[in-house]
N, C-alpha and C positions, 0 to 999 in steps of 0.2 A: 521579234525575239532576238535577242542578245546571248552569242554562245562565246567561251571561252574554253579553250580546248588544251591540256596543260599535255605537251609531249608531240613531237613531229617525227615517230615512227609509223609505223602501217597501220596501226590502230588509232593511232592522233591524227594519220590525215585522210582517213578514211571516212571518218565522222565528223571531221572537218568539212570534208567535200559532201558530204552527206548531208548534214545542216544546212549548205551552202545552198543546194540545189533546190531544198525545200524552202528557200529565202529568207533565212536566218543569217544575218549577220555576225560573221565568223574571225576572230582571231585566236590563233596558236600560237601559244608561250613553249618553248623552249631554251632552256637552259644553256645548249651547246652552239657552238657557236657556227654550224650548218649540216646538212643532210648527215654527210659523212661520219659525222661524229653525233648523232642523235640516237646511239643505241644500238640494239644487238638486229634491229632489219637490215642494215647495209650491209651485215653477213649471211644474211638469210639464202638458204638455194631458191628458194622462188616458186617450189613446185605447190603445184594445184591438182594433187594428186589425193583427193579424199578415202578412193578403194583401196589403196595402199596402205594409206594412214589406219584403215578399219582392222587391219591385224592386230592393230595395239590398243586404239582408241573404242569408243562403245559407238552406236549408230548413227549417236548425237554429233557427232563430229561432221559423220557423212553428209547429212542432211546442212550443216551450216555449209559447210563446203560446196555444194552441190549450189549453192543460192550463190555462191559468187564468180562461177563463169561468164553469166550474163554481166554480171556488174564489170568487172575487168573489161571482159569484149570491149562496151562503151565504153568506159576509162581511160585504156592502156590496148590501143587496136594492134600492139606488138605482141600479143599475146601471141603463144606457139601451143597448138592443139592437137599435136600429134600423139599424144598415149605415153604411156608407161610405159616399158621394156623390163622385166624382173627377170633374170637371169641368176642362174648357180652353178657351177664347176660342178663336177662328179662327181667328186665326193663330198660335196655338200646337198644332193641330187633332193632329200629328205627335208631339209630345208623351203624348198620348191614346194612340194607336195602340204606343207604344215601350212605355209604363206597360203597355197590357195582353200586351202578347210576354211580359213578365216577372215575370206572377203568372197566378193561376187566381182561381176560386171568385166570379166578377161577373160580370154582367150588363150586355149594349150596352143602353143606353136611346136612345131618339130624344127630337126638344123635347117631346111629347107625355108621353112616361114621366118627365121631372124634372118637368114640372110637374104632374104627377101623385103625385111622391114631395114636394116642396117648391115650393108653388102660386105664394111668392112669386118663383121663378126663373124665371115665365113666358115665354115667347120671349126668355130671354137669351142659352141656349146651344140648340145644335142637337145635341150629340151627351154621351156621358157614359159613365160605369163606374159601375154600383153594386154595393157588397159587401154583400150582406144578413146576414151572419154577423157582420160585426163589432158593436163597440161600444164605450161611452165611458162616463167614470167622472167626477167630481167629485172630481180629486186630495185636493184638502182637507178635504172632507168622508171621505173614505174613511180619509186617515191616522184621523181622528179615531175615526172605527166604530173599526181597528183597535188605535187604542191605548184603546181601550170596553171592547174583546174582550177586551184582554189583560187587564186587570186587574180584569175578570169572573170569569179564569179564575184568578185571586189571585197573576198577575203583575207587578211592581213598573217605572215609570221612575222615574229619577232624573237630572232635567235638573241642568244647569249642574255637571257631573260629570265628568272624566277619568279617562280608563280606568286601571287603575293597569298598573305597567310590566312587574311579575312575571309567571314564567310560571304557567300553570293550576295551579291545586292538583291533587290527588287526588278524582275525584268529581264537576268540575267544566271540564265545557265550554265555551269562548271562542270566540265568531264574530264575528269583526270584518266591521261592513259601514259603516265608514266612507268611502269612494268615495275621492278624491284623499287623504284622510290616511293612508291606507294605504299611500302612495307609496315610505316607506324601506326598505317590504319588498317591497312590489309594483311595482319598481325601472321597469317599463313601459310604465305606466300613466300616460296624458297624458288631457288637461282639454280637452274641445270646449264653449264656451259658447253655450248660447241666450239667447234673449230675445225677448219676449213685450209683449203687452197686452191688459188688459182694457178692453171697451169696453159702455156703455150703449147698446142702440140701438131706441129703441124701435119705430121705423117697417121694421125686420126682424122678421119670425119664420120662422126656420129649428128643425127639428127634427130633425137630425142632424149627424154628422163633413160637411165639405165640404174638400175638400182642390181647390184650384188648380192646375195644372200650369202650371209656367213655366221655360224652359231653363235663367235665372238665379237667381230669387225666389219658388219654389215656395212657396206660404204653406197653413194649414190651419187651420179656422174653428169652434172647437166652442160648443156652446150651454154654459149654464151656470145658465139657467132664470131667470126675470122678464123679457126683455129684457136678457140679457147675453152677452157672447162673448167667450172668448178668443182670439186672434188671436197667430200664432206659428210657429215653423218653420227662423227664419237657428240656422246650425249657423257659429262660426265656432274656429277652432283657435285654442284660447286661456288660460289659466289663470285669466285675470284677471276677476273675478265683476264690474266694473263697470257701471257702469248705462248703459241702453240705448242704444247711438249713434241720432243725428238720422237717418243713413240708413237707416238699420233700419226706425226707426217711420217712416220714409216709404215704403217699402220695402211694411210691412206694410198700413200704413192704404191704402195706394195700390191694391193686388192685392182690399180686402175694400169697398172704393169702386168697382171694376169690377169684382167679382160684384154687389153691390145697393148702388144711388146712395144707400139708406136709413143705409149707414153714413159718407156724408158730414154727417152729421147727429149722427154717435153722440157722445155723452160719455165722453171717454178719465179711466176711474176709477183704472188701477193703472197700472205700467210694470213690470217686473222679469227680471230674468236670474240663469242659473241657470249653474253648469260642473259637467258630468255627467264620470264617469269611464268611458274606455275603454282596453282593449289596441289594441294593434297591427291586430289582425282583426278589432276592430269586435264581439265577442263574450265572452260573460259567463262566465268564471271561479269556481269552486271551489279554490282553493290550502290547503293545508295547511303550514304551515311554524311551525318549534318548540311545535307541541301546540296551536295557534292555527288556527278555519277562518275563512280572508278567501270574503267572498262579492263579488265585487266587478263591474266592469266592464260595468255594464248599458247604457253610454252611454246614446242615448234610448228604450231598451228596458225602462226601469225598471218603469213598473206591468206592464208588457204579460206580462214574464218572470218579475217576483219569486215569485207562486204556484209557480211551477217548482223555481225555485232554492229557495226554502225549502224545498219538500218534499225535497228531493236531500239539503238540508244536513239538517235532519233525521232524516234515514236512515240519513244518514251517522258524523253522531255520537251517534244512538240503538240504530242496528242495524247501524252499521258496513258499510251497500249502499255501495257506489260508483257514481257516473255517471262518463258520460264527461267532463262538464264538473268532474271533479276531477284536479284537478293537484296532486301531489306536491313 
């Protein structure tokens, strides 16, 4: 079998690599002209945090998520599987309590247990959520393992490339996972934008996800190793990929200044934003239309869900299984 995989974000080259293994002959077309510039995954925070995500998402999320631990481990043995850290200021104390009604699988810690998990949070907070199951990835580095992988397995990209217009030959598979450029067939599909920053800090060291609770500005803090963090979270309904508003990054630097004064200090090295594509229900999609599979709609679900969805797609067009995430 012959696959063509239109997009070299986490869902193009996870089904990429996914094909590849199952001994399909694999090329991805991309548009742009490398990794970095391939769309809204190189601003992705990386986490593999599904009981997190279960406060907003339905169970459906948990369960894909849940399938792709294992798939990273093998993939990307950089993976970091130290847990979640869900913390709230006191007076957002309420916040805490709501978070955990609407998921399972953590643990109450008292001040005693965070500063035992993360020595530098000492008497900051009094209370917390730990997920010890989760964990977090180096967006960037990980595209990069997976486009290693691929063409390990004598898989071909070809950046700064449009897909051509024809339908599939004979013989030959098409999975479009271009996110918002999918939009003329994938008629439902709107654009929620983030945006992000990296920060230098050296007078922090945290060794896990840390996620804030805030009614307004929820923010979430991931390491990235030497003294560095990304810093990230606003979700705003939006198409427009432009660059980071002033309230945002005060927004964000504000929320990671009142977990450690250490990042009043820090050197803001990157800024960036990214527009993820979603449906309607916040939920990721398999569509089939004219002999073409769109894999699409991961909004911020992308590293968390793509092992899932690749495998689904897959199966789909190798052994012809269905999921339920495929739509007709």
């Amino acid at each position: 079998m012959h696959a063509t995989v239109i997009g070299a974000g986490v869902a193009g080259l996870a089904c990429a690599v996914e094909l590849a293994e199952r001994g399909a002959s694999v090329e991805v077309l991309e548009r742009a002209t490398s990794l970095e510039r391939a769309g809204c995954s190189w601003f992705a925070g990386g986490m593999l945090a599904p009981w997190c995500e279960r406060v907003s998402s339905p169970a459906h999320i948990v369960a894909l998520g849940d399938e792709g631990f294992a798939w990273w481990a093998e993939r990307y043995p950089a993976m970091v599987r130290r847990g979640t850290l869900v913390l709230a200021h006191a007076r957002d104390a309420a916040e805490l309590k709501q978070f955990a009604r609407r998921t399972e699988h953590y643990e109450w810690l008292d001040a005693a247990g965070i500063a035992a998990l993360e020595p530098d949070l000492e008497g900051r907070f009094e209370h917390g959520l730990y997920f010890p199951e989760e964990a977090y990835i180096d967006p960037r580095a990980a595209l990069a393992a997976l486009a290693e992988r691929l063409t390990g397995l004598g898989g071909t990209i070809r950046f700064g490339t449009e897909a051509p217009p024809a339908a599939p030959e004979a013989g030959r598979c098409v999975i479009d996972c271009t996110g918002l450029g999918a939009r003329t067939v994938l008629t439902d599909l709107r654009g929620v934008k983030g945006e992000m920053l990296h920060v230098q800090a050296p007078d922090v060291t945290l060794t896990r996800t840390i996620r804030v609770l805030h009614p307004r500005t929820p923010v979430y803090i991931v390491p990235r190793g030497e003294g560095r963090y990304m810093i990230g979270a606003t979700m705003i309904e939006s198409d427009q990929a432009s660059r980071i508003s002033a309230r945002a990054m005060l927004e964000l630097l504000g929320a990671a200044y009142a977990l450690h004064p250490g990042f009043g200090e820090a050197e803001i090295v990157e800024l960036g934003t990214g527009v993820r594509p979603a449906f309607p229900d916040n939920l990721p999609r398999l569509t089939r239309r004219n002999g073409t599979l769109y894999v699409n709609g991961l909004f911020r679900h992308g590293f968390l869900a793509a092992p899932a969805l690749a495998r689904r797609a897959a199966e789909f067009v190798l052994e012809g299984r269905e999921a339920p995430e495929v739509m007709q």
